[in-house]
mmCIF file as gemmi writes it, N, C-alpha and C atoms, coordinates in Angstrom:
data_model
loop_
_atom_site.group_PDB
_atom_site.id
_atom_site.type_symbol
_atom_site.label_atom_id
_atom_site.label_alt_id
_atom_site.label_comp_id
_atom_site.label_asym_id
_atom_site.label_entity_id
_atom_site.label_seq_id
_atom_site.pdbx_PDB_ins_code
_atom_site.Cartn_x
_atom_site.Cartn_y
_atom_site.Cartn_z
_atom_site.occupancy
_atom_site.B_iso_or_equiv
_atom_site.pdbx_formal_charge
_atom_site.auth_seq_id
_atom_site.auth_asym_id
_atom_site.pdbx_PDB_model_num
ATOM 1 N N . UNK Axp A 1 ? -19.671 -5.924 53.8 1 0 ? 1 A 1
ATOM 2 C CA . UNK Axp A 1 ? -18.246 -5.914 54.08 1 0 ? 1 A 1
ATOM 3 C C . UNK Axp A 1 ? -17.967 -4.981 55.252 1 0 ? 1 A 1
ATOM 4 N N . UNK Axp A 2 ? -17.037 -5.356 55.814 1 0 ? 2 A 1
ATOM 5 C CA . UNK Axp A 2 ? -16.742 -4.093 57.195 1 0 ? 2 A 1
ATOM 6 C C . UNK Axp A 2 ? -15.64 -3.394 56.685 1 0 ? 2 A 1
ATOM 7 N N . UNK Axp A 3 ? -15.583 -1.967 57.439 1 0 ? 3 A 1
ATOM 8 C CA . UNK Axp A 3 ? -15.05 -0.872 57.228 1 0 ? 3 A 1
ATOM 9 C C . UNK Axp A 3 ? -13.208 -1.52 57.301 1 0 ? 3 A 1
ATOM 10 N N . UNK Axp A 4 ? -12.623 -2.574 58.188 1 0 ? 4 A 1
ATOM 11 C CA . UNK Axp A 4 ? -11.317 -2.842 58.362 1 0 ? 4 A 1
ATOM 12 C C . UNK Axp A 4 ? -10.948 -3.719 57.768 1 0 ? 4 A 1
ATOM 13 N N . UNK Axp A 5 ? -10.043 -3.474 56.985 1 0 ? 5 A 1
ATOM 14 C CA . UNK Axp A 5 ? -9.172 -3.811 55.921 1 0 ? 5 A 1
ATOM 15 C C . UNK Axp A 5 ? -7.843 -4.975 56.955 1 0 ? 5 A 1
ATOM 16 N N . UNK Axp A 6 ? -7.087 -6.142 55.825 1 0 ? 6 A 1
ATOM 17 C CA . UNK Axp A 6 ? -5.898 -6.6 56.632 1 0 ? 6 A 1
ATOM 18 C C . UNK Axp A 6 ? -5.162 -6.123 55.481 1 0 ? 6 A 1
ATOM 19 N N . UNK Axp A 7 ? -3.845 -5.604 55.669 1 0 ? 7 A 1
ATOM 20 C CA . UNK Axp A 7 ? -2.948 -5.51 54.81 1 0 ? 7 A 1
ATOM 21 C C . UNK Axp A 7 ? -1.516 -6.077 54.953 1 0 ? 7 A 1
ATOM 22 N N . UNK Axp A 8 ? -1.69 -7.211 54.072 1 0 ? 8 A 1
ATOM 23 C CA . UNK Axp A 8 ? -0.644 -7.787 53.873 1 0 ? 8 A 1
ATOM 24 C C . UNK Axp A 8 ? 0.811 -7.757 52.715 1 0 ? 8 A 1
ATOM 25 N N . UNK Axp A 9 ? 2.036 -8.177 53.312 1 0 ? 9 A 1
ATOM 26 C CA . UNK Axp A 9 ? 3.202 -7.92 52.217 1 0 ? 9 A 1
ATOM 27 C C . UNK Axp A 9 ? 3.48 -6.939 52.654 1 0 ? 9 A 1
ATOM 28 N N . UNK Axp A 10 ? 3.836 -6.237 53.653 1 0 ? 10 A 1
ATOM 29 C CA . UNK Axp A 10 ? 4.128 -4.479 53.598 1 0 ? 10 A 1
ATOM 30 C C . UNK Axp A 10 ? 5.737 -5.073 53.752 1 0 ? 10 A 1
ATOM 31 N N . UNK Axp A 11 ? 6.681 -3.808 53.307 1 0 ? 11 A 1
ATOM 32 C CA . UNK Axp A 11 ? 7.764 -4.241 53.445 1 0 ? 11 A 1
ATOM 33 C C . UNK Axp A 11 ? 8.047 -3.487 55.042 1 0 ? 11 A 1
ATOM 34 N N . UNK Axp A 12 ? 9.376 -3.421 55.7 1 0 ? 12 A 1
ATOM 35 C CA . UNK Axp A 12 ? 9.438 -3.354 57.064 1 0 ? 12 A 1
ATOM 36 C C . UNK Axp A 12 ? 10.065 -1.855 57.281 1 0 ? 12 A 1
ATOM 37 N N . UNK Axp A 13 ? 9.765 -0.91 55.881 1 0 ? 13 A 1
ATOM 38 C CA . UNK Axp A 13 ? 10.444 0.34 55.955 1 0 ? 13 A 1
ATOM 39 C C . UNK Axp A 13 ? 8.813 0.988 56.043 1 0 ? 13 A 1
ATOM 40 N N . UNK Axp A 14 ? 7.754 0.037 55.612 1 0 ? 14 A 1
ATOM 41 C CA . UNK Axp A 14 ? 6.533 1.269 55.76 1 0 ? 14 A 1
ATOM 42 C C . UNK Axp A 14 ? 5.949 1.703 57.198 1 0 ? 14 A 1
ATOM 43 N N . UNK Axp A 15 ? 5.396 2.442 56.878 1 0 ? 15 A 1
ATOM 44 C CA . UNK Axp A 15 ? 4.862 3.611 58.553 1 0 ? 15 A 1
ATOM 45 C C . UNK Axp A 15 ? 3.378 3.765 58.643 1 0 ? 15 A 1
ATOM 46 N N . UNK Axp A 16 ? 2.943 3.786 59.384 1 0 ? 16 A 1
ATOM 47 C CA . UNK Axp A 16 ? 1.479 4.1 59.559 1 0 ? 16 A 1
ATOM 48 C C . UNK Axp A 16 ? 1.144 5.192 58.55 1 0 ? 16 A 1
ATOM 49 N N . UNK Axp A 17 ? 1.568 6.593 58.32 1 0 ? 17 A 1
ATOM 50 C CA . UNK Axp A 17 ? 1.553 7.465 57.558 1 0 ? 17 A 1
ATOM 51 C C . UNK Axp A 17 ? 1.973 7.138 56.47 1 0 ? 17 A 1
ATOM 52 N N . UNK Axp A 18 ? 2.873 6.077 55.326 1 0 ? 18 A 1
ATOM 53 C CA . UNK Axp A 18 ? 2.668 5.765 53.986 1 0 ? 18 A 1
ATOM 54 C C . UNK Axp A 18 ? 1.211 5.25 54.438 1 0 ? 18 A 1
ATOM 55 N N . UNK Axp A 19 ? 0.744 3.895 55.075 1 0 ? 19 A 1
ATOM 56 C CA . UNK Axp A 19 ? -0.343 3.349 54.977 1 0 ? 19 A 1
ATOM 57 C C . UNK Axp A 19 ? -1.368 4.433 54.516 1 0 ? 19 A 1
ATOM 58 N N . UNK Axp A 20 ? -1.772 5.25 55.323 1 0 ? 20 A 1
ATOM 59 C CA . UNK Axp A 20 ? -2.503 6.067 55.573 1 0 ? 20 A 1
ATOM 60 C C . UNK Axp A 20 ? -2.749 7.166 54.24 1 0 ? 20 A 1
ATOM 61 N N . UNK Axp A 21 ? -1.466 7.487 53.557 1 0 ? 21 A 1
ATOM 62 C CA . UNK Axp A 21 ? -1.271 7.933 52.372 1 0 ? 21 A 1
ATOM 63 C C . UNK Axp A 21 ? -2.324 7.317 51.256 1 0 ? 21 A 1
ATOM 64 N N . UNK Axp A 22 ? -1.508 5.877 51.33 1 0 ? 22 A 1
ATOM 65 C CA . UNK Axp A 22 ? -2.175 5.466 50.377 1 0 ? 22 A 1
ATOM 66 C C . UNK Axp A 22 ? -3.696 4.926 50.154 1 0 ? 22 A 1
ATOM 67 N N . UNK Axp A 23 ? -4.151 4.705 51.508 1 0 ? 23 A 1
ATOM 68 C CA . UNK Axp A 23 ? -5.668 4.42 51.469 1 0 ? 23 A 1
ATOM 69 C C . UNK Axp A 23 ? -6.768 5.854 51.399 1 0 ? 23 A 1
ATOM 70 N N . UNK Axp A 24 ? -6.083 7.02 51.17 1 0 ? 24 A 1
ATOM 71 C CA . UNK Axp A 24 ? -6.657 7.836 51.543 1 0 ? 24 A 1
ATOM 72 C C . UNK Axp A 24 ? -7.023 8.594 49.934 1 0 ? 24 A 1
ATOM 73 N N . UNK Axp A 25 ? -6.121 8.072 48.946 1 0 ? 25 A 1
ATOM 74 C CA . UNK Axp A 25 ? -6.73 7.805 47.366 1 0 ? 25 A 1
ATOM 75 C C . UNK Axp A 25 ? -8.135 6.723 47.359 1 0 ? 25 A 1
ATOM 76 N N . UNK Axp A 26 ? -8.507 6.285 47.963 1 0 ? 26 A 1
ATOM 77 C CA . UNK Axp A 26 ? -9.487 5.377 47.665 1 0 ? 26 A 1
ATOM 78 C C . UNK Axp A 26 ? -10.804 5.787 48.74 1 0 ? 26 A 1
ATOM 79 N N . UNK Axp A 27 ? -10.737 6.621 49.66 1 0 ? 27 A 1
ATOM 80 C CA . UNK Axp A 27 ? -11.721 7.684 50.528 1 0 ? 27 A 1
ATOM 81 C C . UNK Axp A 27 ? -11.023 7.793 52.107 1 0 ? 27 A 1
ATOM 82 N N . UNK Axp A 28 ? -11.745 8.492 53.089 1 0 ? 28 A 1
ATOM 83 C CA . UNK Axp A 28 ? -11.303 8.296 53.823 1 0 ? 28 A 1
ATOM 84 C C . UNK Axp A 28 ? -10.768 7.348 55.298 1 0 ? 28 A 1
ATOM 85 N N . UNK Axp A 29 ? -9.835 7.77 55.829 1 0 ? 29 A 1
ATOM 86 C CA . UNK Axp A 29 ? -9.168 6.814 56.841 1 0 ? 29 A 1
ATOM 87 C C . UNK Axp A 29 ? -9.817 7.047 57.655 1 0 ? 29 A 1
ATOM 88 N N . UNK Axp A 30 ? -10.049 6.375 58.647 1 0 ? 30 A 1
ATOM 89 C CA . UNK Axp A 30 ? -10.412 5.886 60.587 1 0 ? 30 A 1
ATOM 90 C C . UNK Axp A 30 ? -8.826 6.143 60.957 1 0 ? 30 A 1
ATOM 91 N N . UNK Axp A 31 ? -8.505 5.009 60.821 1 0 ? 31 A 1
ATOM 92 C CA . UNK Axp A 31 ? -6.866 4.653 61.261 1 0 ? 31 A 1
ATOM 93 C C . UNK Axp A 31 ? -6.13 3.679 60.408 1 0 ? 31 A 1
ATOM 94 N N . UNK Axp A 32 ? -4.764 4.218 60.336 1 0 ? 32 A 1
ATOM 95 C CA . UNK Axp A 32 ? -4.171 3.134 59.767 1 0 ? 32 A 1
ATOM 96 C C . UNK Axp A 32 ? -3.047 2.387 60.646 1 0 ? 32 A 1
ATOM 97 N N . UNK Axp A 33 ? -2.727 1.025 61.193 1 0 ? 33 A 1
ATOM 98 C CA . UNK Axp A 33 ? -1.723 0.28 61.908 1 0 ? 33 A 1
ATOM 99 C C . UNK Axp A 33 ? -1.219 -0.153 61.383 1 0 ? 33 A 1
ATOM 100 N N . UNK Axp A 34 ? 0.496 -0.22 61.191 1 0 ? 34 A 1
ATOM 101 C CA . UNK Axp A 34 ? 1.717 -1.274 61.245 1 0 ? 34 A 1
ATOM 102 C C . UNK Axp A 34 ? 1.789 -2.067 62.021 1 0 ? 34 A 1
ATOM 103 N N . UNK Axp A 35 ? 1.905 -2.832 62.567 1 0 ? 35 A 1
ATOM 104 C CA . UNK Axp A 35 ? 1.742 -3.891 63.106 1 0 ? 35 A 1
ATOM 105 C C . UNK Axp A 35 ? 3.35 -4.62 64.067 1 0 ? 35 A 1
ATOM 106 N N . UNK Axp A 36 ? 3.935 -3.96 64.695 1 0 ? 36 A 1
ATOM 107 C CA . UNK Axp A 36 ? 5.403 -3.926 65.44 1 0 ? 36 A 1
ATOM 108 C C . UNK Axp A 36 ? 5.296 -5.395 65.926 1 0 ? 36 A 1
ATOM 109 N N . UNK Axp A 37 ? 6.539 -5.801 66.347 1 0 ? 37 A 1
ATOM 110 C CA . UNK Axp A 37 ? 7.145 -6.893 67.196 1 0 ? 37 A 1
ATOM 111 C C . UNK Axp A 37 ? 7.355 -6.313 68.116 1 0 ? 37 A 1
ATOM 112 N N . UNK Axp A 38 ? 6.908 -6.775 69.098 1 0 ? 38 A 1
ATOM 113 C CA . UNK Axp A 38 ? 6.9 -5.78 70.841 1 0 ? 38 A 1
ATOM 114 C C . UNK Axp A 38 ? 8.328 -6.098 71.178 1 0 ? 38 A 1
ATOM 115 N N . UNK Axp A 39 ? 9.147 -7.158 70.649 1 0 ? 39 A 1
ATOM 116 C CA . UNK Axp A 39 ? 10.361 -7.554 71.275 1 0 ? 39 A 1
ATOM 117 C C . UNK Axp A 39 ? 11.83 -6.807 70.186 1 0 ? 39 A 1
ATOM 118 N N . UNK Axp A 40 ? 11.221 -6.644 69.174 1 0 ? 40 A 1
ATOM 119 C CA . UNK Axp A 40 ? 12.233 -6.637 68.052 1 0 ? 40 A 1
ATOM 120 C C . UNK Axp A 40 ? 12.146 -4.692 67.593 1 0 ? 40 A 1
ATOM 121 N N . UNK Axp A 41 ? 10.681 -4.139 68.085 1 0 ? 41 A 1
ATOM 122 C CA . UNK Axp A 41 ? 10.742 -3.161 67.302 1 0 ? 41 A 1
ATOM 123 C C . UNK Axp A 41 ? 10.041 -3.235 65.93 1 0 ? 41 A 1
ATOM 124 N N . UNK Axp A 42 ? 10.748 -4.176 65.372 1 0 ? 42 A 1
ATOM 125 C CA . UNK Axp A 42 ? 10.189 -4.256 64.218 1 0 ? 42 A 1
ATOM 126 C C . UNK Axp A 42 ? 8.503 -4.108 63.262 1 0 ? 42 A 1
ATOM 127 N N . UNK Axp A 43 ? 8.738 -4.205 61.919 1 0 ? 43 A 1
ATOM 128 C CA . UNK Axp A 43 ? 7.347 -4.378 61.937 1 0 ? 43 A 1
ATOM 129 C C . UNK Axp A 43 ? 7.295 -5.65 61.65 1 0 ? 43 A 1
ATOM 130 N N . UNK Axp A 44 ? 5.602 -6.605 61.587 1 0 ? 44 A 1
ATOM 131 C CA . UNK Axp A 44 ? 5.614 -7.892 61.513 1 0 ? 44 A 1
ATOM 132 C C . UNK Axp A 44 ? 5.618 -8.006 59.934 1 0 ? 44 A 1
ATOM 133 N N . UNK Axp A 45 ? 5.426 -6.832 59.123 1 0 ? 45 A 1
ATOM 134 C CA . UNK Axp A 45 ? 5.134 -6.865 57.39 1 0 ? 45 A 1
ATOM 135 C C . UNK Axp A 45 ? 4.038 -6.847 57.141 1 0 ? 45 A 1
ATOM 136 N N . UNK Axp A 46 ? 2.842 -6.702 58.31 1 0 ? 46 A 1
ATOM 137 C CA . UNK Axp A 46 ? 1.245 -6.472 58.14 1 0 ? 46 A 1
ATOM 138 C C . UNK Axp A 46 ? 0.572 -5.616 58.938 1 0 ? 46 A 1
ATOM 139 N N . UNK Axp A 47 ? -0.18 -4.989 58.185 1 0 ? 47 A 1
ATOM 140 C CA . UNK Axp A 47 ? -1.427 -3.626 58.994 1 0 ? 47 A 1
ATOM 141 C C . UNK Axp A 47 ? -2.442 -3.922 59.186 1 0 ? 47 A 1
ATOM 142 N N . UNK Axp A 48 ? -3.067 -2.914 59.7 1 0 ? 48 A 1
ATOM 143 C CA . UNK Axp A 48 ? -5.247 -2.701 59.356 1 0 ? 48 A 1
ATOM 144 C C . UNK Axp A 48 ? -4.975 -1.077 59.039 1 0 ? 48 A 1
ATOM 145 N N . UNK Axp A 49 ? -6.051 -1.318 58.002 1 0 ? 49 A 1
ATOM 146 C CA . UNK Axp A 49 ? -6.59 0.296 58.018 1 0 ? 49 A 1
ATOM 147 C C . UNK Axp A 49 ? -8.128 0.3 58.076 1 0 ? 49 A 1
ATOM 148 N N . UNK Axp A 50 ? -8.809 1.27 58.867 1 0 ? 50 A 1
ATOM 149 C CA . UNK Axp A 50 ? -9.881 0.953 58.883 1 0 ? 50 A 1
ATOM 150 C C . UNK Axp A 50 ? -10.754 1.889 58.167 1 0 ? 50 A 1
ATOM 151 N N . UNK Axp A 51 ? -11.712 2.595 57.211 1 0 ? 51 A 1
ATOM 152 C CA . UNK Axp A 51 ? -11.974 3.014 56.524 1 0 ? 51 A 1
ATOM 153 C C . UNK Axp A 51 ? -13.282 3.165 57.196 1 0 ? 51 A 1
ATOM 154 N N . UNK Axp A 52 ? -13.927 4.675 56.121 1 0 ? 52 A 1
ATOM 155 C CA . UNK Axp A 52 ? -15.091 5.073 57.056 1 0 ? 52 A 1
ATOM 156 C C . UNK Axp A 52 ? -16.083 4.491 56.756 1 0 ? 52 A 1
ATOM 157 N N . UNK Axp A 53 ? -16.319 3.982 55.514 1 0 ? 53 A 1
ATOM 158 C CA . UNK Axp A 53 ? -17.369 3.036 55.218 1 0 ? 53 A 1
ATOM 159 C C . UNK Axp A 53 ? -17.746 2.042 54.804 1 0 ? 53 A 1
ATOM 160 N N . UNK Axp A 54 ? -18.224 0.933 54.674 1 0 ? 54 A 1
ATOM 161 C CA . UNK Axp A 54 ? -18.294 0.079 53.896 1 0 ? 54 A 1
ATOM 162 C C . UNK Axp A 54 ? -17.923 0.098 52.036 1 0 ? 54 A 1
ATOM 163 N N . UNK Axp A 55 ? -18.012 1.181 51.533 1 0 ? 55 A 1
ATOM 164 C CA . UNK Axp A 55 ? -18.24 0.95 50.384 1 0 ? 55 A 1
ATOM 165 C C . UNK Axp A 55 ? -16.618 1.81 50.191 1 0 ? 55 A 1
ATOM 166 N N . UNK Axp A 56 ? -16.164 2.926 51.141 1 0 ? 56 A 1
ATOM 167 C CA . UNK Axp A 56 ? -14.139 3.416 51.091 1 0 ? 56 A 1
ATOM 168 C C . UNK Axp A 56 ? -13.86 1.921 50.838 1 0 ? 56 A 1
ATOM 169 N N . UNK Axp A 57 ? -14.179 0.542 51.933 1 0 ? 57 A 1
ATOM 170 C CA . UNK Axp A 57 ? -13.251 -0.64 51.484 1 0 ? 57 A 1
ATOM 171 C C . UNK Axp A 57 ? -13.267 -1.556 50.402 1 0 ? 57 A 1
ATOM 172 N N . UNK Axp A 58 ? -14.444 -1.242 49.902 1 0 ? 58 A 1
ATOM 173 C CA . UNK Axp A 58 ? -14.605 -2.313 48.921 1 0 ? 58 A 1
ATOM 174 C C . UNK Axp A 58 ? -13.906 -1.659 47.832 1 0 ? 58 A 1
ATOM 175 N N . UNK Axp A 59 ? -13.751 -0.302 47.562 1 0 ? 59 A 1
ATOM 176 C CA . UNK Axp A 59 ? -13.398 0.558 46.9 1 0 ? 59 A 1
ATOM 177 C C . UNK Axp A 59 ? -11.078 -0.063 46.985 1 0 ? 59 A 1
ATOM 178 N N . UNK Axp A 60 ? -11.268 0.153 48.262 1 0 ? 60 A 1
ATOM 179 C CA . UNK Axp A 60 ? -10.024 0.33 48.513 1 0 ? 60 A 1
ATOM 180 C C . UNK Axp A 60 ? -9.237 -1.089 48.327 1 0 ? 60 A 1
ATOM 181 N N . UNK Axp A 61 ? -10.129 -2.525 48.506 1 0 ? 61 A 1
ATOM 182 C CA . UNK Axp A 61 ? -9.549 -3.666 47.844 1 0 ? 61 A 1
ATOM 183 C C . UNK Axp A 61 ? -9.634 -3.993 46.653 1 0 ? 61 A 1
ATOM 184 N N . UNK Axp A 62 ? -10.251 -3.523 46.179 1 0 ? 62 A 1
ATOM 185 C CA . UNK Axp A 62 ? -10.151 -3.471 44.465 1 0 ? 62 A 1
ATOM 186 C C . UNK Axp A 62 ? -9.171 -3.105 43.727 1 0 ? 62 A 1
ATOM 187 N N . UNK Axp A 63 ? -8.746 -1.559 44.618 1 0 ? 63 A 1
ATOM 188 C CA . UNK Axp A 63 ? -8.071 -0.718 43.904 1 0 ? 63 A 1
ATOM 189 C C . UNK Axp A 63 ? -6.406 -0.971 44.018 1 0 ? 63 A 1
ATOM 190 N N . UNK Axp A 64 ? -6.258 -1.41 45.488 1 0 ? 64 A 1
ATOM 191 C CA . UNK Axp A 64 ? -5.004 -2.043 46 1 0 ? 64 A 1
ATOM 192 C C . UNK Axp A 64 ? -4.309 -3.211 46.105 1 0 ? 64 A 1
ATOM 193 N N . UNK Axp A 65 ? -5.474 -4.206 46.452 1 0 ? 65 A 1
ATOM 194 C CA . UNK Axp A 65 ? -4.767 -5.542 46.311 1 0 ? 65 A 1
ATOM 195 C C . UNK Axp A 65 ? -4.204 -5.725 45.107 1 0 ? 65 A 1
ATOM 196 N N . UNK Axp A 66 ? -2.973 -6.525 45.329 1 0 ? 66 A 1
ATOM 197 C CA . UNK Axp A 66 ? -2.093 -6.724 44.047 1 0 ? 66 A 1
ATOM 198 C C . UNK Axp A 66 ? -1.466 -5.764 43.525 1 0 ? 66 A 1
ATOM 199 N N . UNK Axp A 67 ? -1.334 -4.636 44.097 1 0 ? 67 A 1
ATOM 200 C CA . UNK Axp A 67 ? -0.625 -3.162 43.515 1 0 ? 67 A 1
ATOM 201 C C . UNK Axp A 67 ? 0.92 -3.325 44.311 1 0 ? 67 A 1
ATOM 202 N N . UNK Axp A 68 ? 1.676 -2.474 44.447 1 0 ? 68 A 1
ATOM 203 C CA . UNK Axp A 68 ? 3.009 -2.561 44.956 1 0 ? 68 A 1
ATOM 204 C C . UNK Axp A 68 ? 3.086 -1.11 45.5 1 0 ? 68 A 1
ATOM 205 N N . UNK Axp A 69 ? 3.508 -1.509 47.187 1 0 ? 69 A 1
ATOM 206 C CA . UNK Axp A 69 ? 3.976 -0.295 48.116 1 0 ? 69 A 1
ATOM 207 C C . UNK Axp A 69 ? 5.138 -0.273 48.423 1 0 ? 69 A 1
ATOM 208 N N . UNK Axp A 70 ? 5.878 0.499 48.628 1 0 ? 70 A 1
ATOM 209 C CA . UNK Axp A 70 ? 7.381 0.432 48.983 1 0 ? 70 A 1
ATOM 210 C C . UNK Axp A 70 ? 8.326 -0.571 48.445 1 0 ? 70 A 1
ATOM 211 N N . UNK Axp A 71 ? 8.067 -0.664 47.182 1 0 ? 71 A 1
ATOM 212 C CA . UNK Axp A 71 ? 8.829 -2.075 46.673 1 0 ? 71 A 1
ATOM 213 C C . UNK Axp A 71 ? 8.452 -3.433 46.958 1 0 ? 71 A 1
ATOM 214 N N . UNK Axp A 72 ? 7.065 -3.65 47.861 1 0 ? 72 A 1
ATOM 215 C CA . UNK Axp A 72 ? 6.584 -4.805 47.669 1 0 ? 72 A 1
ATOM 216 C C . UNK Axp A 72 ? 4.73 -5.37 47.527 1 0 ? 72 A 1
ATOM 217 N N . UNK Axp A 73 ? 5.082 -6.129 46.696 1 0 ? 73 A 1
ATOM 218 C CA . UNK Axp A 73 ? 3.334 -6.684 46.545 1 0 ? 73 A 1
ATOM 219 C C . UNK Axp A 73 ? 2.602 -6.429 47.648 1 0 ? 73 A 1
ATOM 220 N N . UNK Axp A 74 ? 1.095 -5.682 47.767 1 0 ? 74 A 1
ATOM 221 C CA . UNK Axp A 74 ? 0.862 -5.976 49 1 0 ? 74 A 1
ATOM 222 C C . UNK Axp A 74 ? -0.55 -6.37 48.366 1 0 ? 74 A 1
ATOM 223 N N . UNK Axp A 75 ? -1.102 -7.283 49.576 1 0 ? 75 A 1
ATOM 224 C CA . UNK Axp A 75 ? -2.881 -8.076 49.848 1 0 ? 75 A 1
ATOM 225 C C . UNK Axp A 75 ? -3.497 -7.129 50.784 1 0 ? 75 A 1
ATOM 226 N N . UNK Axp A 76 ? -4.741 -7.02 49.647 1 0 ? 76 A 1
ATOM 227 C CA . UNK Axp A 76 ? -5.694 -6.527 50.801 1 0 ? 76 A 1
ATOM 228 C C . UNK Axp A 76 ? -6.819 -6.959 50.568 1 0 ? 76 A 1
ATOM 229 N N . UNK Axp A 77 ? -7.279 -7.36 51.966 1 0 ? 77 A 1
ATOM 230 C CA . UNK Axp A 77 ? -8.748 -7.772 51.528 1 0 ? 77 A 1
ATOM 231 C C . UNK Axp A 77 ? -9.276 -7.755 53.303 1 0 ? 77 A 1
ATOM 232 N N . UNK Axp A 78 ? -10.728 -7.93 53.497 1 0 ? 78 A 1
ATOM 233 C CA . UNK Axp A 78 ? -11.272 -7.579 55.109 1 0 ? 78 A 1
ATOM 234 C C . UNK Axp A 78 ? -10.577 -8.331 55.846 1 0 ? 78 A 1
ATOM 235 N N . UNK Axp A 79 ? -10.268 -7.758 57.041 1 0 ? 79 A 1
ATOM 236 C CA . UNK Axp A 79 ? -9.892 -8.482 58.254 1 0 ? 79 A 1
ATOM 237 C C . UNK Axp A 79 ? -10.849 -9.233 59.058 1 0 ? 79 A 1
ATOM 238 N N . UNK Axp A 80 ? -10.488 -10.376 59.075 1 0 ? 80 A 1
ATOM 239 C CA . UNK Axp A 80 ? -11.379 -11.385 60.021 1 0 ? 80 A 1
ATOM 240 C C . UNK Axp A 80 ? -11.829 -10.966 61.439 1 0 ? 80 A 1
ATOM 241 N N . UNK Axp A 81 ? -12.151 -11.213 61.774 1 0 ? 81 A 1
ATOM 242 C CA . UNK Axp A 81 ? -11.94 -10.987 63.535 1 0 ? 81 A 1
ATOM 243 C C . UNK Axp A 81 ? -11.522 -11.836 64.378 1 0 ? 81 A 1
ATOM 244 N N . UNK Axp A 82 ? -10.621 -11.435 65.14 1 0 ? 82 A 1
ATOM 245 C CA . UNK Axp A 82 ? -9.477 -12.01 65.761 1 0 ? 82 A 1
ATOM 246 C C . UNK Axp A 82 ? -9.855 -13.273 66.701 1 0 ? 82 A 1
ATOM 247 N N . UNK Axp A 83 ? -9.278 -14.651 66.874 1 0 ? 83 A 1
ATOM 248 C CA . UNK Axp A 83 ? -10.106 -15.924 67.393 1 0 ? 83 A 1
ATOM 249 C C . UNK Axp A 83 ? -9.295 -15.911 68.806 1 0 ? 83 A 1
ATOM 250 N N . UNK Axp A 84 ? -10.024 -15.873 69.683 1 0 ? 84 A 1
ATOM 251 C CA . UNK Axp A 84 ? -9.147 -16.524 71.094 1 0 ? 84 A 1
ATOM 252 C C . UNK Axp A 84 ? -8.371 -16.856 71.391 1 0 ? 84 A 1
ATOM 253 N N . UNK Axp A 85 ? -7.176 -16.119 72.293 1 0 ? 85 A 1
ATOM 254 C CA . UNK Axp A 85 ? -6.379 -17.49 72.211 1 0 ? 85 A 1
ATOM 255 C C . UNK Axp A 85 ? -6.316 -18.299 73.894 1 0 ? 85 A 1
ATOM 256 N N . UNK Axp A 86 ? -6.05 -19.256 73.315 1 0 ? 86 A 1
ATOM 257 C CA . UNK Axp A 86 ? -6.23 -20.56 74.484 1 0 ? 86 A 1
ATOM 258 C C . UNK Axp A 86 ? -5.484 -20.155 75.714 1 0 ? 86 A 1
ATOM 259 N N . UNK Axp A 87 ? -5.653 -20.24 76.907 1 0 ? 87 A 1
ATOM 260 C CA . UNK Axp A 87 ? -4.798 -19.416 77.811 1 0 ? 87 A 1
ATOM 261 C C . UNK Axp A 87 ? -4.169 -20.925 78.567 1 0 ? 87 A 1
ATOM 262 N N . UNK Axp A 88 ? -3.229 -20.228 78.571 1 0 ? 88 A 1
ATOM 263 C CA . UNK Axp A 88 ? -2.113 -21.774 79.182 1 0 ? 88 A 1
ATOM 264 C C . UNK Axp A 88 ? -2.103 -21.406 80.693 1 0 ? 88 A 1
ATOM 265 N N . UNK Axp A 89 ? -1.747 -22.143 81.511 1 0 ? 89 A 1
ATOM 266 C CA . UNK Axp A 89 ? -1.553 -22.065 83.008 1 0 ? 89 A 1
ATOM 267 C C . UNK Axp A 89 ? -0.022 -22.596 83.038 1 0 ? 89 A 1
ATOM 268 N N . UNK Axp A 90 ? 0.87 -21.488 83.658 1 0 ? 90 A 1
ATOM 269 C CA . UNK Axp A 90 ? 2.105 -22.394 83.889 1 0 ? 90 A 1
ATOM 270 C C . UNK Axp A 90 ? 2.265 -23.343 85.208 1 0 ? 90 A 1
């Protein structure tokens, strides 16, 4: 399993520092990201946290997925790695 986590369901009041809070019961953090709308500010309702080892994440999806942060369900389980995207020509 790899050390980076996706975390899904966050509600749009959490912060890198709750994230970070809470993965840090399950060992330690690398980093934790909220995930903003570059246009809105906002957050998109999903993170990464990346954890120092293989075995902080396996630890840390066990312990979290399906638990509730800030008033909402959140998913966690590894983050994929991110697929290309197709580049358009205008």
């Amino acid at each position: 399993m790899s050390n980076k986590l996706y975390v899904g369901g966050l509600a749009y009041s959490t912060t890198n520092e709750t994230l970070e809070a809470l993965f840090e019961r399950a060992g330690e953090v690398v980093s934790a990201q909220v995930i903003m709308d570059r246009d809105t500010g906002r957050s998109k309702g999903f993170g990464f946290v990346e954890m120092n080892t293989s075995q902080d994440a396996i630890d840390a999806t066990s312990k979290f997925n399906g638990t509730e942060l800030d008033g909402r369900t959140i998913t966690v389980n590894e983050a994929r790695a991110r697929e290309p995207r197709a580049r358009t020509r205008w």
